[in-house]
C-alpha positions in Angstrom: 47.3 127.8 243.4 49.7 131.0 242.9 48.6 134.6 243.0 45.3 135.4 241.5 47.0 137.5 239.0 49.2 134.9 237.1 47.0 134.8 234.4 46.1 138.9 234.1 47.0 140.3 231.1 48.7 143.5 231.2 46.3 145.9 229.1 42.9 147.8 230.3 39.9 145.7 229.8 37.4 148.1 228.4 39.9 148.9 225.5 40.3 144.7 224.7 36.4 144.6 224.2 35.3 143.7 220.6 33.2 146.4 218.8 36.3 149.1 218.9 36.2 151.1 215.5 38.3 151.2 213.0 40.5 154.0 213.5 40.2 157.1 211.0 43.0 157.7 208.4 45.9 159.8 209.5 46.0 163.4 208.2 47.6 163.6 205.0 48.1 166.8 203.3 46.3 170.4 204.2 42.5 171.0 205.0 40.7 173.4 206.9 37.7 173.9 209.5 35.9 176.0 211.5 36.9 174.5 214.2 39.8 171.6 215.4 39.2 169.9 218.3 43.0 168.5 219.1 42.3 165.3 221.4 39.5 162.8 221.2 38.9 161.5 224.6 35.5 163.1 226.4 36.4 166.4 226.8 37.1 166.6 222.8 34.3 164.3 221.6 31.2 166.5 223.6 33.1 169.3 222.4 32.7 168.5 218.7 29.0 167.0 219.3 27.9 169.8 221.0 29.6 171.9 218.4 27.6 170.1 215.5 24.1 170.4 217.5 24.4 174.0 218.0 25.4 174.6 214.4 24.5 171.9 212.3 26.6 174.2 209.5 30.2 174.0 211.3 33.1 172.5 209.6 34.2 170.3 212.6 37.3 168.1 212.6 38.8 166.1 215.3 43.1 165.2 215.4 43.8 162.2 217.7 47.2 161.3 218.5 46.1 157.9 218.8 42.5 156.3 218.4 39.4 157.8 219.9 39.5 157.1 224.0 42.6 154.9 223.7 43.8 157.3 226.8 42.0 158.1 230.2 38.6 157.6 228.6 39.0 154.4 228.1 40.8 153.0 231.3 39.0 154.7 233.9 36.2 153.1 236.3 33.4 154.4 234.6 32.0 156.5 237.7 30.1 159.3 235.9 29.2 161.5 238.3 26.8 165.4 238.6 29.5 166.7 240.6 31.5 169.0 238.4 33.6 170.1 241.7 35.5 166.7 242.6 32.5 166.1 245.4 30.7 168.1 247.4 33.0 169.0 249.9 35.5 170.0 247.7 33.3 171.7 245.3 31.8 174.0 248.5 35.4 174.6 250.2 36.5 176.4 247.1 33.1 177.6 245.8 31.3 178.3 248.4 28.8 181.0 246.8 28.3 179.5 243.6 27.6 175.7 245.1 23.8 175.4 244.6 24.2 176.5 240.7 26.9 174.0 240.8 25.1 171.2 242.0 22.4 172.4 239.4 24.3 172.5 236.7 25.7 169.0 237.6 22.4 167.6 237.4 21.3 168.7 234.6 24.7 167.8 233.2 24.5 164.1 234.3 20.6 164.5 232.7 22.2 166.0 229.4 24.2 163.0 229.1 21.7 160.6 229.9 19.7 162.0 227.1 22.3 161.9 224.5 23.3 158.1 225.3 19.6 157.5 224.6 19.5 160.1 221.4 22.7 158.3 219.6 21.2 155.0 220.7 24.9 154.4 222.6 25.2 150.9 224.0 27.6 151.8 227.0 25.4 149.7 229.7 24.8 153.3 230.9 23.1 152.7 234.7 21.9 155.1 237.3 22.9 153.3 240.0 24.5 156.0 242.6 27.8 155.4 244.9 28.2 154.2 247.8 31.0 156.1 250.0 32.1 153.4 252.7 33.9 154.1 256.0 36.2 151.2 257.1 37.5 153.1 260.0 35.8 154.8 262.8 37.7 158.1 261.8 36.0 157.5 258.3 32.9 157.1 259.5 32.7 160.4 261.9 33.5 162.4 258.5 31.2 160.6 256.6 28.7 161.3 259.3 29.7 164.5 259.1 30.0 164.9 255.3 26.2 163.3 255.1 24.3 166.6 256.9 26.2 168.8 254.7 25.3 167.5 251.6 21.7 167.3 252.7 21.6 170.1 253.7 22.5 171.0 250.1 19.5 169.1 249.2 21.6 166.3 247.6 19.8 162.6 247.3 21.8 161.1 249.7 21.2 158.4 252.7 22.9 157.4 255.8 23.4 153.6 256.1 24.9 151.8 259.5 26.9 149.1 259.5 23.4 146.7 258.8 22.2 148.9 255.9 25.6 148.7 254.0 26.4 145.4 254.3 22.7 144.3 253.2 23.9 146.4 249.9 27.0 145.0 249.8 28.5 142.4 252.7 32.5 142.9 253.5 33.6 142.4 257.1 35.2 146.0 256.7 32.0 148.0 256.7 31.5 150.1 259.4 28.6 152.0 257.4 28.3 154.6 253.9 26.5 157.4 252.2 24.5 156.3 249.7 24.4 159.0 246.9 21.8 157.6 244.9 20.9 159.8 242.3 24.5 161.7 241.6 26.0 159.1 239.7 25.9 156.3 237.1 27.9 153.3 235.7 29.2 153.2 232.3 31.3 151.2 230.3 34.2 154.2 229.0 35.3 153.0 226.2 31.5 152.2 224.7 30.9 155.5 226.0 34.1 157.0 223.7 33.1 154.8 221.2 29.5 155.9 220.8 30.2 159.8 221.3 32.8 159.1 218.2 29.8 157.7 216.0 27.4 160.1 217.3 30.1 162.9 216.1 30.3 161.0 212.3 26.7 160.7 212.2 26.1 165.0 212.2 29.2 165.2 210.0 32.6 165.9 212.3 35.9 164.4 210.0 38.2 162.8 212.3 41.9 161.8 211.6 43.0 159.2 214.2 47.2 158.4 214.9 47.3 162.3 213.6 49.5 163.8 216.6 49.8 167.8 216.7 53.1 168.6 216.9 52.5 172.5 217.1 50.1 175.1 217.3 51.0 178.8 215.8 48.6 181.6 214.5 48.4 182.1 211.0 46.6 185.3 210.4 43.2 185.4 211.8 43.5 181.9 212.6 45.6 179.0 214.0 47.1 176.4 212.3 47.7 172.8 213.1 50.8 171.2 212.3 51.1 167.4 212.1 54.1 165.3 210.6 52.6 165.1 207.6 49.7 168.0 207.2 48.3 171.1 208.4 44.6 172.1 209.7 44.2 175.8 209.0 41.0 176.7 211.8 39.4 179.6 212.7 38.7 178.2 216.4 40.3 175.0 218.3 39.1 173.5 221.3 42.3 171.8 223.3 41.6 168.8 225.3 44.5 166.5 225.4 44.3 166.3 229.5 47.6 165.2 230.8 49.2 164.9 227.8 48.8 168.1 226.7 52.5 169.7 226.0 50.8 172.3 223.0 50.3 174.9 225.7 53.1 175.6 227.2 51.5 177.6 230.3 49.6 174.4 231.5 53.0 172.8 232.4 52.4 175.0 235.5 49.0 173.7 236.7 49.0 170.2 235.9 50.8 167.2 237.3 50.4 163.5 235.3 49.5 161.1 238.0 49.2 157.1 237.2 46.5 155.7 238.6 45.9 151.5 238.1 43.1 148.8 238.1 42.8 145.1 238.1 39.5 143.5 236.6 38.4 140.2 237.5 36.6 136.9 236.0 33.1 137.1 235.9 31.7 136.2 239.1 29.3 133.0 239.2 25.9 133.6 240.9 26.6 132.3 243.9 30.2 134.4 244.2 27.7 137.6 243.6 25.0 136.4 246.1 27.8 135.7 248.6 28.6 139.9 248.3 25.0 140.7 247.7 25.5 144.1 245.0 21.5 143.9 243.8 21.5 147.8 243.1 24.9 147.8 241.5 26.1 150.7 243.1 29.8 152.3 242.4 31.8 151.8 245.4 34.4 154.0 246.6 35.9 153.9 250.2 36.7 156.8 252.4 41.1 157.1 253.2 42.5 159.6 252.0 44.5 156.8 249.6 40.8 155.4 248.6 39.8 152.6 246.4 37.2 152.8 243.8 34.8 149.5 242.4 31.8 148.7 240.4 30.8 145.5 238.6 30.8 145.4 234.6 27.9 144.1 232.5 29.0 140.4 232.9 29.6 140.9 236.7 33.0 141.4 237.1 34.5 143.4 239.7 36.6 146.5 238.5 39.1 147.1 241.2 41.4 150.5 241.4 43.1 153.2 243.0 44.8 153.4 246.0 48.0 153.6 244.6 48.6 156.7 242.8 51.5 157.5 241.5 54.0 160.2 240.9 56.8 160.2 238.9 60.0 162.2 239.6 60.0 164.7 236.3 56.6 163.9 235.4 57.4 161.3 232.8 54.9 159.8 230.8 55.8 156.6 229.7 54.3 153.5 228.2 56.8 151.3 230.7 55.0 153.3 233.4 51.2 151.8 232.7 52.5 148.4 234.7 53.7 148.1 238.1 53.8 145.2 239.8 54.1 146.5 243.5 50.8 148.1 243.1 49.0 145.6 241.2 49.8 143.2 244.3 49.2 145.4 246.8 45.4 146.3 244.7 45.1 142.4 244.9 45.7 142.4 248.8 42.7 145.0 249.5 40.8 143.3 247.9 40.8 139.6 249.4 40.7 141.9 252.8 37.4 143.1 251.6 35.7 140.4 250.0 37.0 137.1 251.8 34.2 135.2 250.4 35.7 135.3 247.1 38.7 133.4 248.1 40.2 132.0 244.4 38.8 134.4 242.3 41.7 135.7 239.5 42.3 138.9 238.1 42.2 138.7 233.7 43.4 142.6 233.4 45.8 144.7 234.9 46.1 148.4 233.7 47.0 151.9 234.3 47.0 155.3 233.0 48.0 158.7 233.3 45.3 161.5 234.6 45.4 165.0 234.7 45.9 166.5 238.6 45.8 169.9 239.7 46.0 171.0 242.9 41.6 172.1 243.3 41.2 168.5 242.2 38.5 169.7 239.3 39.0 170.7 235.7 40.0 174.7 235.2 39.6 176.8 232.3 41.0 179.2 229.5 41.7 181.2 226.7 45.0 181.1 224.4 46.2 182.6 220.9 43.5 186.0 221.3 40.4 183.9 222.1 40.9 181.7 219.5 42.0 178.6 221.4 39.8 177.5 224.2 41.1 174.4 227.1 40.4 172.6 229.8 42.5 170.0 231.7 42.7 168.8 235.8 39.7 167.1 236.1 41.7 165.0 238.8 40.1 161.7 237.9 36.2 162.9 237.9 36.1 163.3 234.1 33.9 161.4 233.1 31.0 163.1 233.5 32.2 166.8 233.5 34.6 166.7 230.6 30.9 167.4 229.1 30.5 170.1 231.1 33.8 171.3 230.0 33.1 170.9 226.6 30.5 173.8 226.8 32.6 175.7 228.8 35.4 175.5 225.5 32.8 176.0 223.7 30.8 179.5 225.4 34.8 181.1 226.0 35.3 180.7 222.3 31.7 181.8 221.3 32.7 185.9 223.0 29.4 186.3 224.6 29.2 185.6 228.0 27.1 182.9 229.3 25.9 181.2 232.5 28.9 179.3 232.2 31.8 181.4 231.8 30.3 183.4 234.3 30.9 181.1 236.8 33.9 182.0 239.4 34.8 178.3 238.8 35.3 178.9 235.2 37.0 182.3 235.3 39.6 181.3 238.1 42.7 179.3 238.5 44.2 176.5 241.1 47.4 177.5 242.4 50.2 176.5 240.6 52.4 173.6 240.6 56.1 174.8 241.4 58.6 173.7 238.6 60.8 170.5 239.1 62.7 169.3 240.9 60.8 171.1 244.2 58.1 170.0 242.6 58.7 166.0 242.4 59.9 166.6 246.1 56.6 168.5 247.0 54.3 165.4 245.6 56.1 162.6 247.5 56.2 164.1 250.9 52.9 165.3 250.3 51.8 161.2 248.9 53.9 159.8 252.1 52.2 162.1 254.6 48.6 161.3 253.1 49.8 157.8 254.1 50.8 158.5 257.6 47.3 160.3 257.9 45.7 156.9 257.2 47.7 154.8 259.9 46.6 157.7 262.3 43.1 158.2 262.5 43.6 160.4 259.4 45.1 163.3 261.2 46.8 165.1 259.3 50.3 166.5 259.7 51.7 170.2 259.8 52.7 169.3 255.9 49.6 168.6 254.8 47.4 171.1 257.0 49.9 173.7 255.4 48.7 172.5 251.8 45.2 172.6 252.8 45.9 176.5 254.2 47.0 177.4 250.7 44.8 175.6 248.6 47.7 173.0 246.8 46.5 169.5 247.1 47.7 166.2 245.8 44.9 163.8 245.1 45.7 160.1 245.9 
């Protein structure tokens, strides 16, 4: 019979879909705005939408190096969740004052995107389905435990489900029991969601110029200008949001690290595969190591498989060559017969991966460049789906001058702690990725290494 991914072709599935649109035309020549968005995955998209429907007036234009969510918007899971903090127990370890307005704003975040997929009519099979957080090990389970009265506590929507109660959700052998969020997060199709925003922007007016990469950003006066290979964008304000690929600002080198994270998709599954695993409420699924895998099913019933595997490499090169790995997408293919037995002979059609943009709090941090007139955020650690929006207004208040709620926020007007510069730095991320291993074969306790990192705040997100 072979492996079950003979047959998977090596490119991300939402990104092979038909419906993608045709890419804008490349910048040619010299224009101007009042404000250049450099990047058009989320972050830059609700940047410019937002932008439009606070000031129906604004000359908005967008500069993609590629096409509109060709990058981590379009290759994640499509996990969209409130949290703006990379979870609650993140978010309250490192914000522990400002966690109810967190979890508030989160809400109405997730709400504020609700209501624009509806708005702009966006056909991204947009569900509010919640996640499921399973334990497969007793260790897992005693945090979850654990994990579940806190974030009650913190009035979040969440239930406690025994072994019984998870696997009448969803039925694999390895289920020792979950947290149920069931209102903090919902399903989406990423690339439909790119998509759409992109058309929602053209429909209020934003110019975009797609395969237009930004080779340099100077100040020109009393604005900045853009520089491409073969035109300039004079703007009075940009918003930068090229996430891990940003190289424009030369002070994020310091806070973010490119890590490749990979997926396998598989054939839809017949109806009697699905009843065999149950999956009625369609929740997102993510388990509970520290190396943790994430799944949902698509619109046709396939399962999205990722995670696990992240990885670093030495130098932080980012490389096309880099988006295929064999050795993980085996391994990926291994956890997942372990979990689902019952569907024995079901193949894999896509195998992927992409770079995302780490830092060591694990969610997105802010700033200001070029006297207030630039505005970025990046490290949203793999939970960008849903607050890149969230970022977007944050870009958005820092370059307005006034404060707001937002900017406020000690979230916002802080930094993670810094990166240190290769080649400590490539050494750092592996022992740190080999002892978050070790902590997995042992009952996840963790070493002197990694209790040191926790002690200073510098983390390394599997």
């Amino acid at each position: 019979m072979g492996s079950p991914l003979n047959d998977a072709i090596p490119e991300p599935y939402w990104l092979t879909q038909p419906g993608a649109p045709d890419p804008a035309d490349p910048l040619d020549g010299v224009t101007t705005a009042d404000l250049a968005v450099v990047g058009a995955g989320y972050s830059g998209l609700w940047a410019a939408l937002i932008a439009k429907e606070r000031d129906p007036a604004l000359d908005v234009v967008v500069l993609e190096a590629g096409t509109a969510g060709w990058a981590a918007s379009g290759r994640n899971g499509g996990f969209c969740a409130a949290s703006l903090t990379h979870g609650f127990g993140n978010g309250l370890a490192r914000f522990p004052d400002e966690m109810p307005r967190l979890l508030r704003l989160g809400r109405e975040n997730l709400d504020a995107i609700a209501s624009a997929v509806e708005r702009y009519g966006i056909d991204c099979d947009f569900r509010r389905t919640g996640e499921l957080h399973v334990a497969t090990e007793d260790w897992q389970w005693r945090d979850l435990v654990a994990g579940h009265a806190a974030e009650a506590a913190g009035g979040l929507d969440v239930e406690l489900l025994d072994s019984d109660a998870v696997r009448a959700e969803v039925d694999s052998p390895t289920y020792l029991g979950a947290v149920w969020d069931r209102t903090g997060c919902a399903m989406v199709d990423p690339a439909r969601l790119a998509w759409g925003l992109r058309s929602a922007c053209l429909s209020l007016g934003v110019r975009f110029h797609e395969n237009t990469k930004v080779e340099r950003i100077v100040s020109a006066g009393g604005a900045l200008e853009l520089r491409t290979f073969r035109g300039r964008v004079r703007a009075r304000r940009v918003v930068l949001a090229t996430g891990a690929h940003g190289r424009l600002l030369k002070r994020l080198q310091q806070f973010v690290v490119p890590v490749y994270d990979y997926a396998l998709m598989t054939e839809p599954l017949s109806d009697a595969q699905l009843a065999s695993i149950g999956w009625r409420n369609r929740q997102g699924i993510g388990d509970s190591a520290n190396q943790f895998h994430y799944y949902r099913l698509t619109a046709d019933n396939r399962i999205l498989w990722g995670g696990y595997d992240a990885i670093y490499f030495n130098g932080g090169r980012i490389l096309p060559g880099q988006e295929q790995r064999d050795a993980t997408f085996e391994l990926l293919a291994a956890h997942f017969a372990a979990t689902f037995p019952q569907l024995a002979g079901l193949r894999f059609t896509h195998k992927w991966g992409g770079v995302i943009d780490c830092c060591s709090r694990f969610s997105a941090f802010f700033g200001t460049a070029h006297g207030g007139r630039l505005a970025y955020a990046a490290g949203y650690t793999g939970l960008g789906v849903g607050a890149t929006r969230f970022g977007a207004q944050v870009m958005l208040d820092l370059l307005g001058g006034t404060p707001t709620e937002l900017t406020s926020l000690k979230m916002v007007r802080s930094k993670p702690v810094p990166f240190p510069p290769e080649p400590v730095r490539s050494g750092v991320i592996q022992l740190t990725r080999w002892s978050i291993a070790r902590a997995d074969r042992n009952g996840g306790r963790r070493n002197l290494w990694l209790r040191t990192l926790d002690s200073l705040g510098l983390g390394f997100d599997s």
